[in-house]
C-alpha positions as a Markdown table, in Angstrom:
| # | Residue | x | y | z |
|---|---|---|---|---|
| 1 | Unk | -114.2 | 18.4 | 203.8 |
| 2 | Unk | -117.3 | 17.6 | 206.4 |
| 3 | Unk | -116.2 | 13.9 | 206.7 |
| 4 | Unk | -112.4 | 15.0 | 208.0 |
| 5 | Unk | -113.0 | 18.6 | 209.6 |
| 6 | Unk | -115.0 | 20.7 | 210.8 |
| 7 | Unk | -114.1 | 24.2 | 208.7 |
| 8 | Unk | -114.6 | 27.9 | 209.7 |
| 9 | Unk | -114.2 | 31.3 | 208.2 |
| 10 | Unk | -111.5 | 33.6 | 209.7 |
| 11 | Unk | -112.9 | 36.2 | 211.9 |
| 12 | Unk | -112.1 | 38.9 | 209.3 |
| 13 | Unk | -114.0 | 37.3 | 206.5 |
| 14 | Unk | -117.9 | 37.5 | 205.9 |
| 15 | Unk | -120.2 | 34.5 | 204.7 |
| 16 | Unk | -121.9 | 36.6 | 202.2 |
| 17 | Unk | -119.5 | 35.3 | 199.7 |
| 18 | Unk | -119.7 | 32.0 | 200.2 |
| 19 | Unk | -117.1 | 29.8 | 201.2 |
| 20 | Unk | -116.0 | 28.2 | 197.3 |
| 21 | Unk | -113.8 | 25.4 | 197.1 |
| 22 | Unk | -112.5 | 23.3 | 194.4 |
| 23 | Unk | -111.9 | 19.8 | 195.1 |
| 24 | Unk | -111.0 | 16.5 | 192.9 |
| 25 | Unk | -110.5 | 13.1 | 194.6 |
| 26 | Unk | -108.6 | 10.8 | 192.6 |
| 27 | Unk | -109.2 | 6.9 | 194.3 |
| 28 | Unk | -105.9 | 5.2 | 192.8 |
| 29 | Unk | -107.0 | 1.5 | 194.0 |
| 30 | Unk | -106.6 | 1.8 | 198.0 |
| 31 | Unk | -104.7 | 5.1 | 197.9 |
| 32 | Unk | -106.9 | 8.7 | 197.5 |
| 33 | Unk | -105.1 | 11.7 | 196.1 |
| 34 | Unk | -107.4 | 15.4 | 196.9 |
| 35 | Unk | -106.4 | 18.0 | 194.9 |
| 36 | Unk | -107.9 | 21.0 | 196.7 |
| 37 | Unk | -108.1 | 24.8 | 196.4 |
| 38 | Unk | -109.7 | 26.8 | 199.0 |
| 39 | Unk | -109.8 | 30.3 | 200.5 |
| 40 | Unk | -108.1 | 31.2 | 203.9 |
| 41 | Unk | -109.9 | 29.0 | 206.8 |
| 42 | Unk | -109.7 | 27.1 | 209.8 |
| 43 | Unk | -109.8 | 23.6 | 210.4 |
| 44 | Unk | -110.5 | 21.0 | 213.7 |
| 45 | Unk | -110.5 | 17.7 | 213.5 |
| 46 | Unk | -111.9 | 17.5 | 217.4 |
| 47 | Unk | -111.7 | 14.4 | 219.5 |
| 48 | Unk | -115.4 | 13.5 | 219.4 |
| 49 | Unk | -115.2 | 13.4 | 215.6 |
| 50 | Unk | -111.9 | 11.5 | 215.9 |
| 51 | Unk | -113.8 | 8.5 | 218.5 |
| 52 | Unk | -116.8 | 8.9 | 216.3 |
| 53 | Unk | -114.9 | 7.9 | 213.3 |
| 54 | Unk | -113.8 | 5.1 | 211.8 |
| 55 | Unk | -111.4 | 7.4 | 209.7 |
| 56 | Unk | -107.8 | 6.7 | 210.7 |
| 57 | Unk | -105.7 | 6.9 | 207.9 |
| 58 | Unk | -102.5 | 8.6 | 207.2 |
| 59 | Unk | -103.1 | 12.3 | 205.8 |
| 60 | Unk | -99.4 | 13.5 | 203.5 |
| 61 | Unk | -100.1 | 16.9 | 202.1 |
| 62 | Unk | -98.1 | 19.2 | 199.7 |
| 63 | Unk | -98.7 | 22.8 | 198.9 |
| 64 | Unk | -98.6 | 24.6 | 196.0 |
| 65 | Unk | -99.3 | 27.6 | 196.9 |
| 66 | Unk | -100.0 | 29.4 | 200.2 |
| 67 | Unk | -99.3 | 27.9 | 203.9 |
| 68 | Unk | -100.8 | 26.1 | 207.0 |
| 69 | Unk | -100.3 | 26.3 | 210.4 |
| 70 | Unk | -101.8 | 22.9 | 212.6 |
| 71 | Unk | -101.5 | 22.3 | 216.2 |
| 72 | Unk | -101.7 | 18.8 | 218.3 |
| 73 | Unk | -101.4 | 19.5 | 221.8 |
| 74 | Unk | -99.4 | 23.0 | 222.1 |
| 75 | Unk | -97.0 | 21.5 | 219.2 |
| 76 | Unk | -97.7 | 23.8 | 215.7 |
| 77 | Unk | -96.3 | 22.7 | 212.5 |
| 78 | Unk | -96.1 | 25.1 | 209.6 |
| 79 | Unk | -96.3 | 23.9 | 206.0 |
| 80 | Unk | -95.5 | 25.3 | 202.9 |
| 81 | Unk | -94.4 | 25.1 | 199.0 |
| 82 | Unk | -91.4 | 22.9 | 199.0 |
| 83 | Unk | -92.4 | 20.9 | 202.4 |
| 84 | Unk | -94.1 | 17.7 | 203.1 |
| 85 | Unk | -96.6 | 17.5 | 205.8 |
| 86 | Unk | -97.6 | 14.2 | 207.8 |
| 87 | Unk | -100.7 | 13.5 | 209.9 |
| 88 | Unk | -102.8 | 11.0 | 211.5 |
| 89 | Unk | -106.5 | 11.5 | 211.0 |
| 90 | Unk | -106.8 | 9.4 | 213.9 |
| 91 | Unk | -105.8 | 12.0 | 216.7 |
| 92 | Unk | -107.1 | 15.0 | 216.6 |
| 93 | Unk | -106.0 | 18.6 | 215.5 |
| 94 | Unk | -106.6 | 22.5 | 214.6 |
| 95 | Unk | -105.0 | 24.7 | 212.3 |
| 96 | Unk | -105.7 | 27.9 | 210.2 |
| 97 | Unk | -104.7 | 28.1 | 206.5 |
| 98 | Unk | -104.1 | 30.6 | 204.1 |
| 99 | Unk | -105.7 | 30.5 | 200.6 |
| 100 | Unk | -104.1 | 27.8 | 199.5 |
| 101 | Unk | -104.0 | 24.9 | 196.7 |
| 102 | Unk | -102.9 | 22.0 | 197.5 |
| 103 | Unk | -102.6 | 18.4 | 197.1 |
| 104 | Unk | -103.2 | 15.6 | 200.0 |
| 105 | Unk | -102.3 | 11.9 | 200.1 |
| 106 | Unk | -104.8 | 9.7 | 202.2 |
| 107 | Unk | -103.4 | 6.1 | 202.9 |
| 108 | Unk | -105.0 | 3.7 | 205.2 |
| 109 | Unk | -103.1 | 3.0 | 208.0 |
| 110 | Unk | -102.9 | -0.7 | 207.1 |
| 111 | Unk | -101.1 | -0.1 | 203.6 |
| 112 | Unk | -97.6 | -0.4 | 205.5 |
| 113 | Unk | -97.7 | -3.3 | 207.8 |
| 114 | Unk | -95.3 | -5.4 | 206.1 |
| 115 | Unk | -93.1 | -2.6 | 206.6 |
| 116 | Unk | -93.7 | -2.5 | 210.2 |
| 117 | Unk | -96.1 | 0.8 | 210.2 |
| 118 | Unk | -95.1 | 4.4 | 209.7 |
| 119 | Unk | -93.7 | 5.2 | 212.8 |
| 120 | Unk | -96.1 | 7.1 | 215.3 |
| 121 | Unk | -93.9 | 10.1 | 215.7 |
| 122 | Unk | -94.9 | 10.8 | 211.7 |
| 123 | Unk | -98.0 | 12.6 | 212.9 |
| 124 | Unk | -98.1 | 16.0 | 213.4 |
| 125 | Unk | -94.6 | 16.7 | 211.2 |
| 126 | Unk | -93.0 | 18.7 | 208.3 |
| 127 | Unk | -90.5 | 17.2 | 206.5 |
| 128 | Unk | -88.3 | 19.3 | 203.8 |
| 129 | Unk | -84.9 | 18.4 | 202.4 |
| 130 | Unk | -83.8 | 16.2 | 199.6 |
| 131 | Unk | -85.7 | 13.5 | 200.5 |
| 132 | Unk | -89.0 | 14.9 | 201.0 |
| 133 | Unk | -87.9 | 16.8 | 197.3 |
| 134 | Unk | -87.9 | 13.4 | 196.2 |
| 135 | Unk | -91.4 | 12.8 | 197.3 |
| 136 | Unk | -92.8 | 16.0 | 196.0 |
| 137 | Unk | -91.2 | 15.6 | 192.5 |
| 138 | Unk | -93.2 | 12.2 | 192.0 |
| 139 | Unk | -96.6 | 13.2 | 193.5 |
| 140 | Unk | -96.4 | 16.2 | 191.1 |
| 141 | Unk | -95.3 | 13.9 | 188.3 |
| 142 | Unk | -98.3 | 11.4 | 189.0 |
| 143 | Unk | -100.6 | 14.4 | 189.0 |
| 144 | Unk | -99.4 | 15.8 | 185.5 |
| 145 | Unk | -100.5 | 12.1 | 183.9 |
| 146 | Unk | -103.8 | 11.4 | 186.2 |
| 147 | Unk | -105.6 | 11.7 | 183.1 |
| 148 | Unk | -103.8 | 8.8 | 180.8 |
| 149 | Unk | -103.4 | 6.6 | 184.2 |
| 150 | Unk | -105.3 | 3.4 | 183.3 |
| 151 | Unk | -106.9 | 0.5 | 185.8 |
| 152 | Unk | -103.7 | -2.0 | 184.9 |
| 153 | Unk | -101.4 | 0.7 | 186.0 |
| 154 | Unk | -102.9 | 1.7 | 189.4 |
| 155 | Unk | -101.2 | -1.8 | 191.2 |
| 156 | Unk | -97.7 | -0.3 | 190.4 |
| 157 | Unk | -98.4 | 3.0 | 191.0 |
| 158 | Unk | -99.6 | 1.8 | 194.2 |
| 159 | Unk | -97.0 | -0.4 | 195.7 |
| 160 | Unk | -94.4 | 2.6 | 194.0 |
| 161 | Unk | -96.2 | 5.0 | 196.5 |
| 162 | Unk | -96.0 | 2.8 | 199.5 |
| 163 | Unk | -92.2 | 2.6 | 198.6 |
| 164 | Unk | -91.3 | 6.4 | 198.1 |
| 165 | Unk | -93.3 | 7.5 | 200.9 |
| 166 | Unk | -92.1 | 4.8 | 204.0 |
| 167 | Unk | -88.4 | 5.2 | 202.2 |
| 168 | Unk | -88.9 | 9.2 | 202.4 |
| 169 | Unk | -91.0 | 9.9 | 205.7 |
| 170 | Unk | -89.5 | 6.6 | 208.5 |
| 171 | Unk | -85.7 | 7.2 | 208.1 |
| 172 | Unk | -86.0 | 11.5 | 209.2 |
| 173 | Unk | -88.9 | 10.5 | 211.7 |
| 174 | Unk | -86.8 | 7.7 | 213.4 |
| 175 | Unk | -84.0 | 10.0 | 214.1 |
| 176 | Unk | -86.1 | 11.4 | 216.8 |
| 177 | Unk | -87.9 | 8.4 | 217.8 |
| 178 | Unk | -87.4 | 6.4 | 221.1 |
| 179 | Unk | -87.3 | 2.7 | 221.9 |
| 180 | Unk | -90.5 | 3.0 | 223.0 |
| 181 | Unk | -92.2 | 4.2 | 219.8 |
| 182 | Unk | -90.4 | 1.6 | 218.6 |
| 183 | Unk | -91.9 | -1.2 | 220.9 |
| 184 | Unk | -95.0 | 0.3 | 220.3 |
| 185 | Unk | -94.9 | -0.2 | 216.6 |
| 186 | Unk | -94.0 | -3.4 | 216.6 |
| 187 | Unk | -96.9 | -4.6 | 219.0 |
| 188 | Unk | -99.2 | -2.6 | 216.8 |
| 189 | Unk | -97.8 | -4.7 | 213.6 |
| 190 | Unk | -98.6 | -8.0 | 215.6 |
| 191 | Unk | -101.5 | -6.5 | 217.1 |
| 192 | Unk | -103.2 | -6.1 | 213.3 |
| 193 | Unk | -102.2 | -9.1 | 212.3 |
| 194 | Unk | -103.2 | -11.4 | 214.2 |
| 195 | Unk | -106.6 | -9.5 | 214.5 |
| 196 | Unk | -106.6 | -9.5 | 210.5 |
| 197 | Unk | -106.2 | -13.3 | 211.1 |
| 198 | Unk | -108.9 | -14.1 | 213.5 |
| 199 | Unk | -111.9 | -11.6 | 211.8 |
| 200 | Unk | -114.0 | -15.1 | 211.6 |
| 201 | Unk | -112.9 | -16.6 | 215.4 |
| 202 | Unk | -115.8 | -16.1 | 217.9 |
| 203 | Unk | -112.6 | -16.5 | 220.5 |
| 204 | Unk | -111.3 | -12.8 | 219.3 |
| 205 | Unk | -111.5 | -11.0 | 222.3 |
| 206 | Unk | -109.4 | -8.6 | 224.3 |
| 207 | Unk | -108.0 | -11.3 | 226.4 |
| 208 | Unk | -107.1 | -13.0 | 223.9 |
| 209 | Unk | -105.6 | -10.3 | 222.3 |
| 210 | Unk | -103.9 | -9.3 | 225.4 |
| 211 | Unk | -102.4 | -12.6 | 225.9 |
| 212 | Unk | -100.8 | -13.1 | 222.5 |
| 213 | Unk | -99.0 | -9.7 | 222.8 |
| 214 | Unk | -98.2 | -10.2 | 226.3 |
| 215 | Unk | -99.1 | -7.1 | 227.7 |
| 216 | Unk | -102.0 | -5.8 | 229.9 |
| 217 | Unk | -105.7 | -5.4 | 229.1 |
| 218 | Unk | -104.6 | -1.7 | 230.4 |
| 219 | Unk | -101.7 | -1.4 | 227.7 |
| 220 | Unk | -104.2 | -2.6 | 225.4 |
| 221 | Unk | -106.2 | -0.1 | 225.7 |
| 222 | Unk | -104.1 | 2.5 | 225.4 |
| 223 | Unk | -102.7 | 1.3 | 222.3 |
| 224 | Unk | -106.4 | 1.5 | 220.1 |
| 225 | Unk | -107.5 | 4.7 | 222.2 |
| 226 | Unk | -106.7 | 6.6 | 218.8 |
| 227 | Unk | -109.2 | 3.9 | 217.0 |
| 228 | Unk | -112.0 | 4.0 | 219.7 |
| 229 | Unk | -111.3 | 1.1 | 221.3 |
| 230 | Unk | -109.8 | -2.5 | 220.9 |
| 231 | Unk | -113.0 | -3.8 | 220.3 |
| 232 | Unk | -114.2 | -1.2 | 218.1 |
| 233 | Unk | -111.2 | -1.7 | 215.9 |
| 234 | Unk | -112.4 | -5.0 | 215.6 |
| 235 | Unk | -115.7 | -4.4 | 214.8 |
| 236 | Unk | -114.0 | -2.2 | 212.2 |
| 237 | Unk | -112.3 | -4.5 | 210.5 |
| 238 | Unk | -114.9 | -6.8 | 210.3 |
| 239 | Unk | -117.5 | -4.9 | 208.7 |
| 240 | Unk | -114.8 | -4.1 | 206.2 |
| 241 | Unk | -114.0 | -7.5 | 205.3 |
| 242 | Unk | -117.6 | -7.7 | 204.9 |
| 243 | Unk | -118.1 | -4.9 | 202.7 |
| 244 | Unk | -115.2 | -6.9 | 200.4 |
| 245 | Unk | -117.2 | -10.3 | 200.4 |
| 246 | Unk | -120.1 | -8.5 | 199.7 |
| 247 | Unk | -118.6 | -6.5 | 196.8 |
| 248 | Unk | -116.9 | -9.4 | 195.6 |
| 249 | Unk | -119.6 | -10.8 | 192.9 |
| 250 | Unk | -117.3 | -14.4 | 193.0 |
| 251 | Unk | -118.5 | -14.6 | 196.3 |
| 252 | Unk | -122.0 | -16.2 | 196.3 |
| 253 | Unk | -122.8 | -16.0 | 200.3 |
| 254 | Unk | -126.1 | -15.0 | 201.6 |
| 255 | Unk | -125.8 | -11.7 | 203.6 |
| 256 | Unk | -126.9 | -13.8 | 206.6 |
| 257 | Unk | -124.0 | -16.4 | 205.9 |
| 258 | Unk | -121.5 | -13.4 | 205.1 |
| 259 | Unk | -122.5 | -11.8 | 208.9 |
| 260 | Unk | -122.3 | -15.2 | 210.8 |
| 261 | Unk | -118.8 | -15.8 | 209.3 |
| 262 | Unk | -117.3 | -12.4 | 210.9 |
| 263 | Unk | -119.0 | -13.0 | 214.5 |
| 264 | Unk | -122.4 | -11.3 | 214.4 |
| 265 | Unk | -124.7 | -12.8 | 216.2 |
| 266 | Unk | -127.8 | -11.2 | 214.1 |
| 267 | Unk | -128.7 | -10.2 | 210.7 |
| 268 | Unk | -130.7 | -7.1 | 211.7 |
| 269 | Unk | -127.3 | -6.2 | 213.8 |
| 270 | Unk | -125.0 | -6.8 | 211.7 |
| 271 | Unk | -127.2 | -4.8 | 209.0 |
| 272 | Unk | -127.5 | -1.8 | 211.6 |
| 273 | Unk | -123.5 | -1.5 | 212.0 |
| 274 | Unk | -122.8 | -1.5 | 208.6 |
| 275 | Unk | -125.2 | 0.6 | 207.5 |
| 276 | Unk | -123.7 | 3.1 | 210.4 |
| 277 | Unk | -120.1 | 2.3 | 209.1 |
| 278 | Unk | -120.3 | 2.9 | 205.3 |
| 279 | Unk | -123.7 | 5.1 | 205.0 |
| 280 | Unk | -125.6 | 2.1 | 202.8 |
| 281 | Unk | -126.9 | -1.0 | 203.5 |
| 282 | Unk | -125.3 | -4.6 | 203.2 |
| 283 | Unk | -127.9 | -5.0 | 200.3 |
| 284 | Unk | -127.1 | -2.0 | 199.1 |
| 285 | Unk | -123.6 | -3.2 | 198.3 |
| 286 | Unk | -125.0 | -6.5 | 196.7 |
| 287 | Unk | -126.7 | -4.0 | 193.9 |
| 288 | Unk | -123.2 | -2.5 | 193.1 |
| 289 | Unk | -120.7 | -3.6 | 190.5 |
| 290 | Unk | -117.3 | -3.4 | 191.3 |
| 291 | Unk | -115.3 | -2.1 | 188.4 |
| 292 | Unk | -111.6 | -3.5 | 188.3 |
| 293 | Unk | -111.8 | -3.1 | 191.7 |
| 294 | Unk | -111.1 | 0.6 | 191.8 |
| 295 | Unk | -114.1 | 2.1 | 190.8 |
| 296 | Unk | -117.8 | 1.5 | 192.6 |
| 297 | Unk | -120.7 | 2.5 | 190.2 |
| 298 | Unk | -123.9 | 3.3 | 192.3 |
| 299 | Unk | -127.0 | 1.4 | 191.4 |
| 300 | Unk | -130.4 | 2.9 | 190.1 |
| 301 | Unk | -131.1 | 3.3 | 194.1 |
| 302 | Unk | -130.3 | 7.2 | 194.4 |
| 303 | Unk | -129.9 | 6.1 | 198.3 |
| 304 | Unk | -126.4 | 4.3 | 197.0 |
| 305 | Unk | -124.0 | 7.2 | 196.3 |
| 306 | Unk | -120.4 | 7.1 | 195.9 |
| 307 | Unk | -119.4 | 10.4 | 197.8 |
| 308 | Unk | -115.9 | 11.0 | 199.6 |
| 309 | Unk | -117.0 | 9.9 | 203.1 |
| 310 | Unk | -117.8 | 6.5 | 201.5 |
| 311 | Unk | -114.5 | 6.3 | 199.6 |
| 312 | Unk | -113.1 | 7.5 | 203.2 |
| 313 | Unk | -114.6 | 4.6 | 205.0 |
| 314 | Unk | -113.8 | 1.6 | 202.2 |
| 315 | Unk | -110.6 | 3.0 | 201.8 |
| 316 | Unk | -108.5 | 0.1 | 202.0 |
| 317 | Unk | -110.8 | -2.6 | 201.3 |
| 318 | Unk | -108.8 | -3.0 | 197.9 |
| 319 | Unk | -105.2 | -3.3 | 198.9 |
C-alpha cells in the first residue's frame, strides 16, 4: 500500500497484532487489477505524496465485503458490495475502512485519450445501478479465470476494459458535469497529445504549449497542478518513453543516444531522473528481458526488483 497511501490503525485497535494484509497484483499488459484483503484502517493519500508522485492514474474499486468511507475536500463518498467507486490518485484523499476485501482497478490516465479522457468529475464518486452492475459482473468474471488468462489474450481483455469502464462510468458522471469540465477535457486531450508528439523537440516548452492550446501560461498551470507541474509532466513522459526504448531489446541505441533523443542535456542527468522515477537505473533496464511485453523478469542484480511501486510507475508504458 506504501507507494499509494499512507495507512493507520483505528484508534481502538492495538499494533501488537500486526497489521496482516493479503494482497495479489495482477499486471494485465498496461491495466493492474489488486485484489486486497485487509483489517479495519485508515488511509491518506496527502498532497505532498500526491506532488511527490508521479502516480496519477485512475483508481476503480469494488468491494466484496465490508465498506469505505473517503473524503476529498469536505465531500465523503461511501462504498460498498454492489457499488463501484472512482478515484484519481492524482489529487489527494482520506478515508477509514472497515475490514474489508476488495478488488481495485488501476488504469493510467492515458489509456482513454482517444476517448477524450474520463471526465474529471469521475474522481471522488460511487456509482451503483444497472450500469455499474454491468461493470462489476465482468471484473468478477475476469477474476474467476485470472488463472487460465494467457499473454495473447491480455490485448482484448484490455481494449474490452477500456470499453466497459468509459461506456459504464462517462455517461452517469456527465449528467452532472458542466461546460467547463467539459472544456477542460478537451484541452487536456490536446494538451497530451501534442506533448506525446513532441517528447524528442528541444522547442517543448510551456510557451509553446500554451500557444497551441490558446490559453494562458496561468491556465496552464492550473490544468497539470494535479501532475506537479507542466513541466514535470513532461519530464514524466519522457523518462517513460525512455524506459520503453530502453526495454525494447529491437532498439539498439546507446543510453547516451536514448537520453539526447528525449531532450536531456546530460547522461549523468538523465541517469539521476530516471533512477528517481522508476527506483533502477537506465542500465538497470538494459539487463532486463521483457517478456511479451507484460511481464519484466529482474536480472541477477538483486538491486533490480519488480515490486508494485515499479509496476505503479511503468504502468502504461505498454499500451
Amino acid at each position: 500500500m506504501a507507494p499509494l497511501l499512507d495507512v493507520h490503525l483505528p484508534d481502538n485497535a492495538s499494533a501488537e497484532g500486526g497489521f496482516i494484509v493479503q494482497q495479489a497484483v495482477w499486471n494485465l499488459g498496461g491495466v493492474l487489477l489488486v485484489q486486497q484483503s485487509a483489517p479495519p484502517f485508515h488511509y491518506e493519500r496527502s498532497w505532498d505524496k500526491v506532488r511527490f508522485s508521479p502516480i496519477d492514474h485512475w483508481q476503480i474499486t469494488f468491494l466484496h465485503s465490508g465498506h469505505s468511507w473517503t473524503g476529498v475536500e469536505g465531500n465523503i463518498v461511501e462504498n460498498e458490495p454492489g457499488t463501484v467507486e472512482v478515484r484519481s490518485l492524482g489529487q489527494p484523499f482520506r478515508g477509514r475502512a472497515t475490514a474489508t476485501d476488495s478488488v481495485s482497478l488501476i488504469i493510467p490516465i492515458d489509456h482513454f485519450a482517444d476517448r477524450g479522457g474520463l471526465p474529471p468529475a469521475s474522481s471522488n464518486v460511487v456509482l451503483g445501478g444497472h450500469r455499474a452492475k454491468m461493470l462489476i459482473d465482468f471484473v468478477s468474471s475476469l477474476e474467476a479465470s485470472l488463472h487460465q488468462l494467457t499473454n495473447d489474450e491480455l490485448p482484448s481483455t484490455k481494449d474490452s476494459f477500456r470499453e466497459i469502464i468509459f461506456d459504464t462510468i462517462a455517461p452517469l458522471v456527465w449528467q452532472s458535469g458542466t461546460n467547463d469540465q467539459i472544456s477542460q477535457i478537451g484541452l487536456m486531450t490536446r494538451a497530451r497529445r501534442f506533448i506525446q508528439s513532441n517528447l524528442a523537440s528541444h522547442d517543448l516548452t510551456p510557451d509553446a504549449l500554451s500557444k497551441e492550446l490558446a490559453i494562458s501560461r496561468t491556465r496552464l498551470y492550473e490544468m497539470f497542478e494535479s501532475s506537479g507541474g507542466v513541466l514535470n509532466y513532461i519530464r514524466q513522459q519522457r523518462l517513460s518513453a525512455a524506459h520503453a526504448m530502453l526495454i525494447d531489446i529491437s532498439d539498439t541505441r546507446k543510453i547516451t543516444d536514448v537520453a539526447a533523443a528525449l531532450g536531456f542535456d546530460s547522461a549523468a542527468n538523465f541517469s539521476r531522473a530516471f533512477t528517481q522515477q522508476f527506483g533502477y537505473s537506465p542500465s538497470n533496464v538494459r539487463k532486463m528481458s521483457c517478456m511479451g511485453g507484460v511481464h519484466i523478469q529482474a536480472s541477477s542484480d538483486q538491486s533490480t526488483k519488480l515490486t508494485f511501486e515499479v509496476l505503479l510507475r511503468t504502468l502504461g508504458l505498454v499500451l
